[in-house]
C-alpha positions in Angstrom: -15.5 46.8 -6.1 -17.1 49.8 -6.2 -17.2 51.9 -9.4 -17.5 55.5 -9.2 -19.0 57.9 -11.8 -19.0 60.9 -12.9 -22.8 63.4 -12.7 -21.9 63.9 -16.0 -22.0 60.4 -17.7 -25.8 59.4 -18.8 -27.9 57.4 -16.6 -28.3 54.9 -19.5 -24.3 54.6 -20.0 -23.3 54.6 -16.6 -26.1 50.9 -16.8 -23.5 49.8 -19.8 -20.5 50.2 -17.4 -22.0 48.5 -14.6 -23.5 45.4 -16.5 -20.0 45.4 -18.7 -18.1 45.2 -14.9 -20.6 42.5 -14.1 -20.3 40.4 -17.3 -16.6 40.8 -17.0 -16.6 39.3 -13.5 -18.8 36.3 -14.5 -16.4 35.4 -17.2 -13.6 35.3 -14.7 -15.6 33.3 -12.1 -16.3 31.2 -15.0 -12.6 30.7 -16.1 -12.3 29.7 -12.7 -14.5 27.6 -12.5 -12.9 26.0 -15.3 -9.8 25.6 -14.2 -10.9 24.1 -10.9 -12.9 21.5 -12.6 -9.9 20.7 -14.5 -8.0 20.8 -11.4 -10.9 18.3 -9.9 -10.4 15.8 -12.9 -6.6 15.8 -12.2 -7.0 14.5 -8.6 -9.9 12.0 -9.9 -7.2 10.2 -12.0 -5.0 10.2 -9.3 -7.4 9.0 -6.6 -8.3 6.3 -9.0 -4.2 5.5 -10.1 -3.9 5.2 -6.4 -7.2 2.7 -6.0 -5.5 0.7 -8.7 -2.1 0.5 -6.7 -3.8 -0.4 -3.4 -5.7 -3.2 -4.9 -2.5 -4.3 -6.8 -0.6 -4.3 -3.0 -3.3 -5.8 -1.5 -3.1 -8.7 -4.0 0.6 -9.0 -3.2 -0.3 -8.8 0.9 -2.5 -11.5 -0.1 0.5 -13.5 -1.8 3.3 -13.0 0.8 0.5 -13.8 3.4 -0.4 -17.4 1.7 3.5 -18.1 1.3 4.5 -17.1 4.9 1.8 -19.3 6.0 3.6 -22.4 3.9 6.6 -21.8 5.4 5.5 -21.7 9.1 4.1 -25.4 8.2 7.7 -26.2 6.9 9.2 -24.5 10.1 6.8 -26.8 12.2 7.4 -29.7 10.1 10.8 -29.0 10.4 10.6 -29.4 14.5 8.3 -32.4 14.5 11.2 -34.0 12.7 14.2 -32.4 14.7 12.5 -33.3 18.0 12.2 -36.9 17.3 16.4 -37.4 16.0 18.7 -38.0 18.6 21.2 -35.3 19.7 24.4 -35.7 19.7 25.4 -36.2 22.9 22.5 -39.3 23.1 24.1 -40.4 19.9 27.5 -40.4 21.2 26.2 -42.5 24.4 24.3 -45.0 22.4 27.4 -45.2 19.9 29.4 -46.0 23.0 27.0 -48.8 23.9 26.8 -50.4 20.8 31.0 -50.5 20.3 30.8 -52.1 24.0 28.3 -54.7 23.1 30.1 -55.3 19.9 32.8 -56.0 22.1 31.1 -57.9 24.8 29.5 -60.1 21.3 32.7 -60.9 20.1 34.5 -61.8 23.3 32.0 -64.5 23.3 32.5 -66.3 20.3 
């Protein structure tokens, strides 16, 4: 900003306008400043809400991690049994024997 005087204005007065433009513009730099520091603060408490939110879904991560694992045991448990049952079709042919040897038994006696 350049401030333009007049030949007629006093050396000493022409000092008091430019140091009064000067002080004026520090005080705005300095309300500024101000508000970006406030601004600054803001986004510290919401960086830090957000840390606390992370840890807090980490946490539950963790949890649905430790349960997933209990149920792929169960799942595996769950085939270890299955695979040692009959089907049904073996149970059907081994259902059929048994009525036959019943039969065969009591022919027999």
């Amino acid at each position: 900003m350049e401030l333009r005087y007049e030949k007629n204005i006093p050396k000493k007065d022409r000092y008091t306008i430019v140091l009064e433009d000067i002080h004026d513009q520090f005080r705005s730099f300095g309300e500024e400043q101000d508000i970006l520091t406030t601004e600054v603060q803001d986004l510290k408490k919401s960086v830090q809400n957000l840390e606390t939110r992370f840890d807090g879904l980490e946490t539950e991560v963790h949890n649905l991690s430790t349960k997933v694992d209990a149920v792929a045991d169960d799942v595996s448990d769950i085939k270890t049994t299955l695979s040692q049952k009959v089907d049904r079709e073996e149970f059907v042919q081994r259902e059929r024997k048994v009525v036959k040897l019943e039969k065969f038994v009591l022919s027999k006696l």
